[in-house]
N, C-alpha and C positions, 0 to 999 in steps of 0.2 A: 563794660568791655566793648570793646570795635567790634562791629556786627562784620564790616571788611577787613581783613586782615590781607596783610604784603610782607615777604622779605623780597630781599635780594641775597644768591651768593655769586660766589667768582671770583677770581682775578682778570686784572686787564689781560695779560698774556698769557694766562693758563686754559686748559684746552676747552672750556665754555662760562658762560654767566649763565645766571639760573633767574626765575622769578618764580615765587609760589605763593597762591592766591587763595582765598581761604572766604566762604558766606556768599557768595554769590551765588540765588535764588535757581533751582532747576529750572530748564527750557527756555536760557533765554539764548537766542540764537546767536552766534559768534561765526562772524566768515573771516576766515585767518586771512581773506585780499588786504581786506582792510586794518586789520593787525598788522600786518606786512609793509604799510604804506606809511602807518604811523612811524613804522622805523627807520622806512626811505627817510621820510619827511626829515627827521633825526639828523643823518646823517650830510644831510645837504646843508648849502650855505655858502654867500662869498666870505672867502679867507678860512675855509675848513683844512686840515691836516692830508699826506697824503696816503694813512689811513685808513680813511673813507674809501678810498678805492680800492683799498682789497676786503675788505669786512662787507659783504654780503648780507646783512642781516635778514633770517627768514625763523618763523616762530614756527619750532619742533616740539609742539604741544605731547607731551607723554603723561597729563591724567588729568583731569576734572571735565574732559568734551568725549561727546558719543553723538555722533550723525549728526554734527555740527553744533549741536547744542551743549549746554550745560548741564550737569547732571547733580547739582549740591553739593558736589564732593569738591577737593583743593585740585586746582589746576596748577599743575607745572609747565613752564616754558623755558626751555633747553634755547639759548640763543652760541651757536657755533665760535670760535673767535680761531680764526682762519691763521693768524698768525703761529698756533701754536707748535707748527711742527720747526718752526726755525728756534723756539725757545726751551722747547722739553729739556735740551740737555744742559740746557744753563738756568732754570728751574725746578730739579727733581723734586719727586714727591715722595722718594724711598732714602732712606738713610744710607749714604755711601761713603759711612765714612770725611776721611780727608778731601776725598777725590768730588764730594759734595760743594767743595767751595763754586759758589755762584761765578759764571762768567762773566757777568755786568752785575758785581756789587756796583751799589752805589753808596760811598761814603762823604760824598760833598752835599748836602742837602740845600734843595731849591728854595730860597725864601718864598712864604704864600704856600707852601706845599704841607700836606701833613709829614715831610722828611722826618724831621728834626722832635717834632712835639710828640710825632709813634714813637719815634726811636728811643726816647727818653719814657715814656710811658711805659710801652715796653721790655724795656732794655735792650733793647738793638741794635749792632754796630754797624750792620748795613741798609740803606733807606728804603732798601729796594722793595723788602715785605711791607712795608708802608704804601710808597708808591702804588704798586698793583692791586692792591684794594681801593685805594683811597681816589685811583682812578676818575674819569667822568668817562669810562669804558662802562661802568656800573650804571649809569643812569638808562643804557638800552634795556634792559632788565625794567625797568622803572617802567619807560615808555609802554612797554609790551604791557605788562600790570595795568597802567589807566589808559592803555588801548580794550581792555575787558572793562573795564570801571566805565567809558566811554560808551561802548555799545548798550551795555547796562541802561546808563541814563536817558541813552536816546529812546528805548522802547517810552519813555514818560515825557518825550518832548525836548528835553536836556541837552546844549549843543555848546562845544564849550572849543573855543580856538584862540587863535593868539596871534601878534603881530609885533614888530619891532619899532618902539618909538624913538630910540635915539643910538648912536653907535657912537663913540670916541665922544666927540666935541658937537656934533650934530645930530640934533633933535627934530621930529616931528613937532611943529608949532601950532597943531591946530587935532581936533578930535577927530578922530578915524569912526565912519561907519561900517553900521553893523553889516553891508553888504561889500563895503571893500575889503572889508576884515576876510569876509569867507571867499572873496578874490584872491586875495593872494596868498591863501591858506589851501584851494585849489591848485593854483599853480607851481608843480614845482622847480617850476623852471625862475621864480622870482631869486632875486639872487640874494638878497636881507630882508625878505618879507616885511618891507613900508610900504604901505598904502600909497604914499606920494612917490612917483617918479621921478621928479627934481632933488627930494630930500633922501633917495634913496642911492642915488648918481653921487651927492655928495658923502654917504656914509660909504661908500665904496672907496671912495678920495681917501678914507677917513683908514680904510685898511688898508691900502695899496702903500699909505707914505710908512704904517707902521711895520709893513713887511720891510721896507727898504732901512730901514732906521733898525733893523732887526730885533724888533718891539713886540707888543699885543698892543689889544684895545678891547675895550669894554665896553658896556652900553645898557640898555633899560628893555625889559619887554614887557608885555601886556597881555593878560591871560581875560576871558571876558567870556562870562558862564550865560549865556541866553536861555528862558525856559524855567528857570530854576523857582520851583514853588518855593511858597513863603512858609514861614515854620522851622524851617533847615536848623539845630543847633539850639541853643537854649541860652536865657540869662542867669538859671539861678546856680551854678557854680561856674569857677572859672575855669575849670578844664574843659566845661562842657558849652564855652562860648565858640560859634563855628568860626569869628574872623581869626584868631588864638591859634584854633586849628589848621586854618588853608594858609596862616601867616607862617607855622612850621613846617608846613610840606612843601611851600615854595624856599622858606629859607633853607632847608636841609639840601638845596640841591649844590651840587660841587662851584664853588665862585661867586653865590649871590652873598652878599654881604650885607641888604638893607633890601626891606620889603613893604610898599604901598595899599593900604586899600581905597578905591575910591580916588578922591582926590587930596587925599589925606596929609603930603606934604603942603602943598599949597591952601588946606584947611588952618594948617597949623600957624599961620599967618596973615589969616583974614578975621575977619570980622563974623559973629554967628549970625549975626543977621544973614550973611551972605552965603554960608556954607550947608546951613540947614535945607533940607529938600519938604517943599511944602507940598502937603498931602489932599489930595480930591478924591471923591467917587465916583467911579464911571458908570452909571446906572446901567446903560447898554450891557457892559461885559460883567454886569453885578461883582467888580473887583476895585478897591483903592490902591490909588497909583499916586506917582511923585511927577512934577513938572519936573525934577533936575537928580541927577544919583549923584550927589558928590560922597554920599555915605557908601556906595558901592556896594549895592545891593545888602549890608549888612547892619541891625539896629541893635545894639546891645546883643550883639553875637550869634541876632536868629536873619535867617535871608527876610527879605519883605517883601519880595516877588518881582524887584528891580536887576536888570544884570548883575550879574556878579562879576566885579572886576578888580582886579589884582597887579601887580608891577614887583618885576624884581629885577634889583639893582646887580648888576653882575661887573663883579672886578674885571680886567684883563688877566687874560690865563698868566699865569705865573711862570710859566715855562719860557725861557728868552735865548733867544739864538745869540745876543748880545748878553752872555752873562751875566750876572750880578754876584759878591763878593759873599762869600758863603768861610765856614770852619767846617775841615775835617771832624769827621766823626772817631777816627780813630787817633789819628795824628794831635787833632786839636791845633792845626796848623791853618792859617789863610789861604784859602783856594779859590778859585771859580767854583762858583754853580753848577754842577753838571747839566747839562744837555739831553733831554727824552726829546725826540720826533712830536711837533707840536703843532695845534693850529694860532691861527692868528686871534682870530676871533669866531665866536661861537656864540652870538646873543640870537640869530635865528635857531639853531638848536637847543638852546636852554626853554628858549619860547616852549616848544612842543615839546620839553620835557616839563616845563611848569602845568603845560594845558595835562598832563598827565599825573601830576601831583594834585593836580585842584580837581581833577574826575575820582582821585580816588578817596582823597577825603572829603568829598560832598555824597561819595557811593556811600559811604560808611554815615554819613548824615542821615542819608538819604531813607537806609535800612534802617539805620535805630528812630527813624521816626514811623515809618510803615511797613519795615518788618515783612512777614514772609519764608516760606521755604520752598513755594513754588511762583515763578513770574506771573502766576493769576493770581495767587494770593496776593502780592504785592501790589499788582493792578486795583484788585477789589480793594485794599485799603487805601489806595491813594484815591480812587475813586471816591470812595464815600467821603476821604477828606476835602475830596474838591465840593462835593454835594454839600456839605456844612458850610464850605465859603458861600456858596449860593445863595444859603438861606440866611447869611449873617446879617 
């Protein structure tokens, strides 16, 4: 069983989203700035929604923290969604009847949307109780979760951020360092968080023609875990392989559709001579390392003490102010698509929701390998685990 345990509840436009967090060790310290920035961070981006500018997001912790700390217990975070006082009465929560019917049914369902696949699962003839779950309003919820899983890991060294390698049609053509990564991870004034300036001008080119063309655009991000001791995860069953696992916490997220470890595309078409990362001893730091990661930090499913690095491929938001040809759900008749308030593109926020999926299933790694019910406990077992590297 997950030693970390996360839901999420909510809807997009009902009166908050919820995250509830479950094993994470007493005393370890949590400063809600930094929770709080994570969800800036979120919210920003060139070709973001407009949203983003009324959604304030600030984390109203109501259980598992006392004088800053952690207490072993489940923590709750209440995240506000400011919009709800214009939608109460076209989302009630009480049974009224006739006079219940929704003011924005939505019965044209968006191709790419969970419209049509709830609707049918469900039996639903309006899209719209799809919709507001199925949201990427729900991923703030997510963030604040491996915004705790985050601080977690940092007490042990654990530092894990993300960057954009490619948007639409233009790609970053060269690897990003580990300190331009926490450059522009700092800044949040970067407008698509790429390390390259020239390539990042161009991925701007890349939104601005799909706004006009009344389009989205999609693109590639890169999550890249520094820190992360070896051990993480296990070979001997398959559930309990850790790349298996960080490969479904970043696929689960709303629009990625294909997910990377390492160099793992570009493995798949080379040569093993070429792909394998060859291994030495550094007597100095008594630890064996790799001259090259294209395995991305992971060997038959356990970390090896190289970054851990990850890529998720994220469609274009499916929401298009230029319609697409959709069927009534009731009529069963040829309509447009309907129309939700949408951004363009979102691969700088998907980034820092994947660095928040990869913190919490590496937390949950992390605990079923050293364990813990107080952050000393946890400290003393990783400790002695490092002492046995020492002496290996």
């Amino acid at each position: 069983m997950s030693r970390l345990r996360y839901v999420t509840a909510g809807e997009s436009h009902g009166p908050a989203i919820f995250a509830w967090i479950s094993g994470l060790p007493a005393g370890v310290r949590v400063d809600l700035e930094r929770v709080n920035r994570e969800l800036r961070r979120r919210q920003l981006g060139y070709g973001r929604g407009g949203r983003q500018k009324i959604e304030k997001d600030m984390a109203d912790v109501l259980s598992g923290l006392r004088h800053g700390h952690t207490i072993g217990a489940p923590i709750c975070i209440r995240l506000e969604n400011r919009e709800w006082e214009k939608w109460k009465q076209a989302l009630p929560v009480e049974d009224f009847g006739d006079s219940a019917q929704f003011a924005r049914a939505l019965t044209a369902p968006r191709p790419g949307h969970a419209d049509l696949p709830a609707a049918l699962k469900f039996n639903w003839h309006d899209a719209r109780y799809a919709l507001e779950r199925a949201s990427a309003r729900e991923t703030a919820a997510r963030t604040a979760a491996g915004a705790f899983a985050k601080v977690f890991l940092a007490e042990f060294g654990v530092e894990i951020l993300s960057h954009v390698v490619a948007v639409g049609h233009t790609r970053l053509e060269r690897a990003a360092a580990w300190e331009e990564i926490q450059a522009v991870c700092a800044n949040l004034e970067s407008p698509l968080r790429c390390v390259d300036a020239e390539t990042e001008e161009r991925m701007k080119k890349e939104v601005d023609d799909a706004l006009r063309a009344g389009d989205s655009v999609g693109g590639i991000f890169e999550v890249v875990a520094r820190g992360v001791p070896p051990g993480l995860g296990s070979h001997a069953q398959w559930d309990e392989k850790l790349d298996g696992r960080l490969a479904q916490a970043v696929m689960s997220i709303q629009a990625v559709k294909a997910v990377e470890i390492g160099s793992g595309v570009e493995n798949a078409v080379s040569y093993g001579s070429v792909v394998q990362d060859p291994i030495s001893y550094d007597a100095e730091r008594r630890r064996f390392t790799r001259s090259s990661n294209h395995a991305g930090g992971l060997e038959a499913g356990i970390t090896n003490g190289e970054d851990v690095v990850i890529r998720g491929y994220l469609k274009p938001i499916s929401t298009l102010r230029r319609a697409l040809g959709t069927a009534d759900l009731k009529t069963k008749e040829p309509v447009e698509a309907a129309y939700e308030r949408s951004d363009i593109c979102v691969v700088p926020a998907a980034g820092v929701v994947g660095e928040a999926m990869v913190a919490l299933a590496l937390g949950d790694a992390f605990l079923e390998k050293f364990g813990g019910d107080s952050i000393e406990e946890t400290r003393r077992n990783y400790e002695g685990f490092q002492s046995q590297l020492d002496e290996y």
